[in-house]
N, C-alpha and C positions, 0 to 999 in steps of 0.2 A: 352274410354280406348282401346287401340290398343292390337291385338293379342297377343304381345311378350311381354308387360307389364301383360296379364292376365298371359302368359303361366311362365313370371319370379316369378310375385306374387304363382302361385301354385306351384312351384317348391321349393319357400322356405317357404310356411306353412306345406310344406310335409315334413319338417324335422321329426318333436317329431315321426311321423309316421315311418317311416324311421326306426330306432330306436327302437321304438317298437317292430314291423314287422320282423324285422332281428331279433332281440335280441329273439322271441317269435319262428323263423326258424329253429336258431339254438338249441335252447334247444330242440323241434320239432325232429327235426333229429337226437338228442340224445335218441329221444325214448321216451320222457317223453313231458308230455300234461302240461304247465300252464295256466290254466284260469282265473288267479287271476289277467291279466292285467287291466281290469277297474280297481281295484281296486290299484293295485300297481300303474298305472299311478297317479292316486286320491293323493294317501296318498307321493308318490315322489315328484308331482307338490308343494304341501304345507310343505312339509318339505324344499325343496332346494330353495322355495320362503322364508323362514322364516328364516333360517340358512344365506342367503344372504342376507339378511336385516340386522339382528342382528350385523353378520362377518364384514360386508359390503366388503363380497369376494363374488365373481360369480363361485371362483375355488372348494371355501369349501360348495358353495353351490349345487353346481350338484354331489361333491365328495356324503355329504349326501345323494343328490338323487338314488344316486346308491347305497351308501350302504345300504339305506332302503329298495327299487327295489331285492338286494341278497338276503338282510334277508326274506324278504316275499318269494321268490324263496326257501331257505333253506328248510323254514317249507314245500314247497310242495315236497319238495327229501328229506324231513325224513319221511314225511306221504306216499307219493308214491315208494320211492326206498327201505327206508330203514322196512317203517311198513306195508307195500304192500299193503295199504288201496287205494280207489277208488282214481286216481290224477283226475278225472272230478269232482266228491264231494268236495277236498279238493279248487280247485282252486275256485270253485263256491262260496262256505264259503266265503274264503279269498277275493273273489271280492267284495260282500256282506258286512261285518265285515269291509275293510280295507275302501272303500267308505265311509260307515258311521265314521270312525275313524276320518279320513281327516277331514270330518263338522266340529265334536268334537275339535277333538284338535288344528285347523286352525282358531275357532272365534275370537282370539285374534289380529290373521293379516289380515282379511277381509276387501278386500276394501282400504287397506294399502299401499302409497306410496313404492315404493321398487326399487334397481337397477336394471337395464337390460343389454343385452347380446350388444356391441357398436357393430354399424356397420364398416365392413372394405373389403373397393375394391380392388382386387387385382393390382398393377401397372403392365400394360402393358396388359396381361389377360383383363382386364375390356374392353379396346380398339377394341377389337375384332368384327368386325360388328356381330349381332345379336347376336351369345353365349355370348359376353360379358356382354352386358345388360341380358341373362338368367341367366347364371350361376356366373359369378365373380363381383359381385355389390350388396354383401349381406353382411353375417356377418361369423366369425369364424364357429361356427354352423353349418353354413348348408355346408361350406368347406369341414366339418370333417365327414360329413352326407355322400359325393361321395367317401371318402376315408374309408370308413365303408362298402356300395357296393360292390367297386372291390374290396377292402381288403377279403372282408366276401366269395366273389365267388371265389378270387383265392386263398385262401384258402380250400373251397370246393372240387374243381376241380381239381388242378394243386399243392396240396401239398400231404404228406404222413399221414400227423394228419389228413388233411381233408377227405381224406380214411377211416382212421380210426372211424371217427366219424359217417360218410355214415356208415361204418359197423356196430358198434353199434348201431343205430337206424335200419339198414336194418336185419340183421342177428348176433346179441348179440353171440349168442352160438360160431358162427366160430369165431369172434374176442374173444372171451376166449379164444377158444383152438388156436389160433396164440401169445397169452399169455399178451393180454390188458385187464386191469381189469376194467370192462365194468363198473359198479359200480360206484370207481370212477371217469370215462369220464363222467357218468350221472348226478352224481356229479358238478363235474365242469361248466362244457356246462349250467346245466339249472342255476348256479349262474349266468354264464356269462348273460345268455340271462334275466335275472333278473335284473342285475346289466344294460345292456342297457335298460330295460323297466323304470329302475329310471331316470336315463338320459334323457329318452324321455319326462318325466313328466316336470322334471324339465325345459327343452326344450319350455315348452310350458308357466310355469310361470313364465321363467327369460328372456322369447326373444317374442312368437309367439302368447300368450294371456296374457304378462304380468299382475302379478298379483295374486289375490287369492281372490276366494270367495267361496259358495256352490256348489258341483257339477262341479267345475268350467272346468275340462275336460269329463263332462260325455259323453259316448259314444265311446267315440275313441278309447279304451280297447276292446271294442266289434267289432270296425271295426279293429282293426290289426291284432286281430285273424282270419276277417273274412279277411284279405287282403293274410295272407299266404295260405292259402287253395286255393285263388284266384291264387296267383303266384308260386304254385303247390310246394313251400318249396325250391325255387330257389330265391337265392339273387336277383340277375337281373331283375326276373320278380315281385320276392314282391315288387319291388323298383319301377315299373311300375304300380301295383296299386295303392302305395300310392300316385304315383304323379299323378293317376287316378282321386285319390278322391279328392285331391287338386286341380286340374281345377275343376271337379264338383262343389266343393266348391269356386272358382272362380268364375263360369258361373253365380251358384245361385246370388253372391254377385252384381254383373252386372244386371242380371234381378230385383233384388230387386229394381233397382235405376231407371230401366225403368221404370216399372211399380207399381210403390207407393203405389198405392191405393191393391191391394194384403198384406194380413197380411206379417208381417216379421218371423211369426213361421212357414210358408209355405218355405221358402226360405231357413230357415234355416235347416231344416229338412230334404229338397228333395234329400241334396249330401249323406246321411245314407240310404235312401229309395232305391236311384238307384244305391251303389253300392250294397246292398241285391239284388236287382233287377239282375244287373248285373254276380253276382256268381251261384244265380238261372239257368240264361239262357243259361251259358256257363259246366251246370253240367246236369247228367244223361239226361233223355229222351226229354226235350225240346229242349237241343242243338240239338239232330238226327232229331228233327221235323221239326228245322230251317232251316236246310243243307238238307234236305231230297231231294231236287230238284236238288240240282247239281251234276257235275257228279263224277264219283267213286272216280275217281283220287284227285281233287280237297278237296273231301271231308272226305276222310282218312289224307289228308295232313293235313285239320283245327283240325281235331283232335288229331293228335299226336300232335298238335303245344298245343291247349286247355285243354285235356285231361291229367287229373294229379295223380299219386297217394298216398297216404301217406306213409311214411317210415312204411316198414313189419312190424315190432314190436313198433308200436307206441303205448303208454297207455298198454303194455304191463308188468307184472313181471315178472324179471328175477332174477334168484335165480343162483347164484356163487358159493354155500358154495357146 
């Protein structure tokens, strides 16, 4: 397998991530913490696999996914905004409670024939020496995955809502007294970012693991959380994790085929291992230990580049009345 086949193939398992990631940024930067991703991806993936089955629509079936993805987000902006209880408890429950749901209520389409998301090349785009084959020789999906990216950053960056929302997650209190009601952006924001955490599920049972069985995305709820923290709450750069972890999980798939005689739960496991790994090394006192050797200049620069912080009033309550 040649390099640009590996690097296209991670580029398009990195979608559900994608989506995740972003969708977990933005509620993030509203100020509000969801942990309930494991689980929302879990209980999205088996809904919008089953609803797509049944419909025999892939539209009504990511619709589902989303709307499952909100509702599990709601309950954590009525526990955390509205009833100001812990949002790290509440999402942990829901990761917990919604995972197990998914088993439950998914035995039925286990292992169940179902449609998937068609592939489609962009004409002309696809011709492109080497982006083409990266980028334009996939499917809808992961089209909509680079258009969710720059959509989501220059919105951030380069609009007046995206201000806004920087300010309620950064400083609540000055965006009240500029007269936005903090509340409901917090509101909004963590459905949205909900609402793409179901899409990402379904992402994964209608196109990039087709399918449904137990468990059948565990883990990667845990790594999207850990992907934004990685890419410091910037679209751009969560987008560089997840296509992080998807060569990793590349790489693994390659070495598996070399080397055979190696169990395959080794392989499967190593792309979750190093990117923990990976967020470890680039956070507090081990990254200074790393850089410690070069020189001043050089080494202030990898850190403001590495160095990230979370929005002021993250997991904070904030009280309007």
């Amino acid at each position: 397998m040649d390099i640009i086949t590996i690097l296209a193939t991670a580029i398009a398992t990195s979608t559900p991530l994608i989506f995740a990631s972003i969708g977990e940024t933005i509620t993030e930067r509203a100020g509000v913490i969801n942990l309930s991703a494991e689980g929302t991806i879990l209980m999205s993936a088996m809904t919008g696999f089953a609803v797509a089955k049944f419909s025999n629509s892939l539209l009504l079936g990511f619709a589902a996914a989303a709307l499952v993805g909100a509702a599990i987000a709601l309950v954590v902006a009525v526990g955390a905004i509205t009833l100001k209880q812990s949002q790290v408890s509440i999402g942990f429950v829901l990761a917990l409670m919604c995972g197990d749901l998914s088993s439950f209520l998914g035995n039925p389409v286990v292992r169940v024939e179902g449609i998937t998301v068609p592939s489609f090349r962009i004409p002309i785009l696809e011709n492109i020496p080497i982006l083409g084959k990266l980028l334009f020789q996939s499917d809808l999906l992961v089209y909509s995955s680079y258009v969710l990216i720059l959509g989501s950053w220059f919105y951030f960056y380069r609009t007046q809502g995206g201000l806004i929302l920087r300010t309620v997650g950064e400083q609540p209190a000055a965006a009240f007294a500029r007269g936005t009601n903090v509340i409901k952006m917090r509101y909004i924001y963590t459905l949205l970012g909900g609402a793409l955490m179901g899409i990402a599920g379904a992402a994964f049972s209608l196109d990039f693991k087709a399918g449904w069985s137990h468990r059948h995305t565990a883990g990667y709820g845990w790594i999207a959380l850990a992907i934004v923290i990685f890419g410091g709450w910037n679209p751009l750069r969560v987008a560089l994790g997840a296509y992080l972890f998807g060569i990793l999980q590349s790489l693994a798939s390659v070495a598996q085929s070399a080397i055979p005689e190696v169990p395959t739960q080794v392989f499967n496991t190593a792309p979750f291992v190093m990117m923990i790994l990976m967020l470890a090394l680039t956070s507090g006192k081990w990254l200074d230990l790393l850089i410690s050797a070069l020189p001043r200049s050089l080494k202030q620069g990898i850190l403001n580049t590495v160095r990230t912080t979370p929005p002021a009033s993250l997991g904070k309550v904030f009280d309007q009345d």
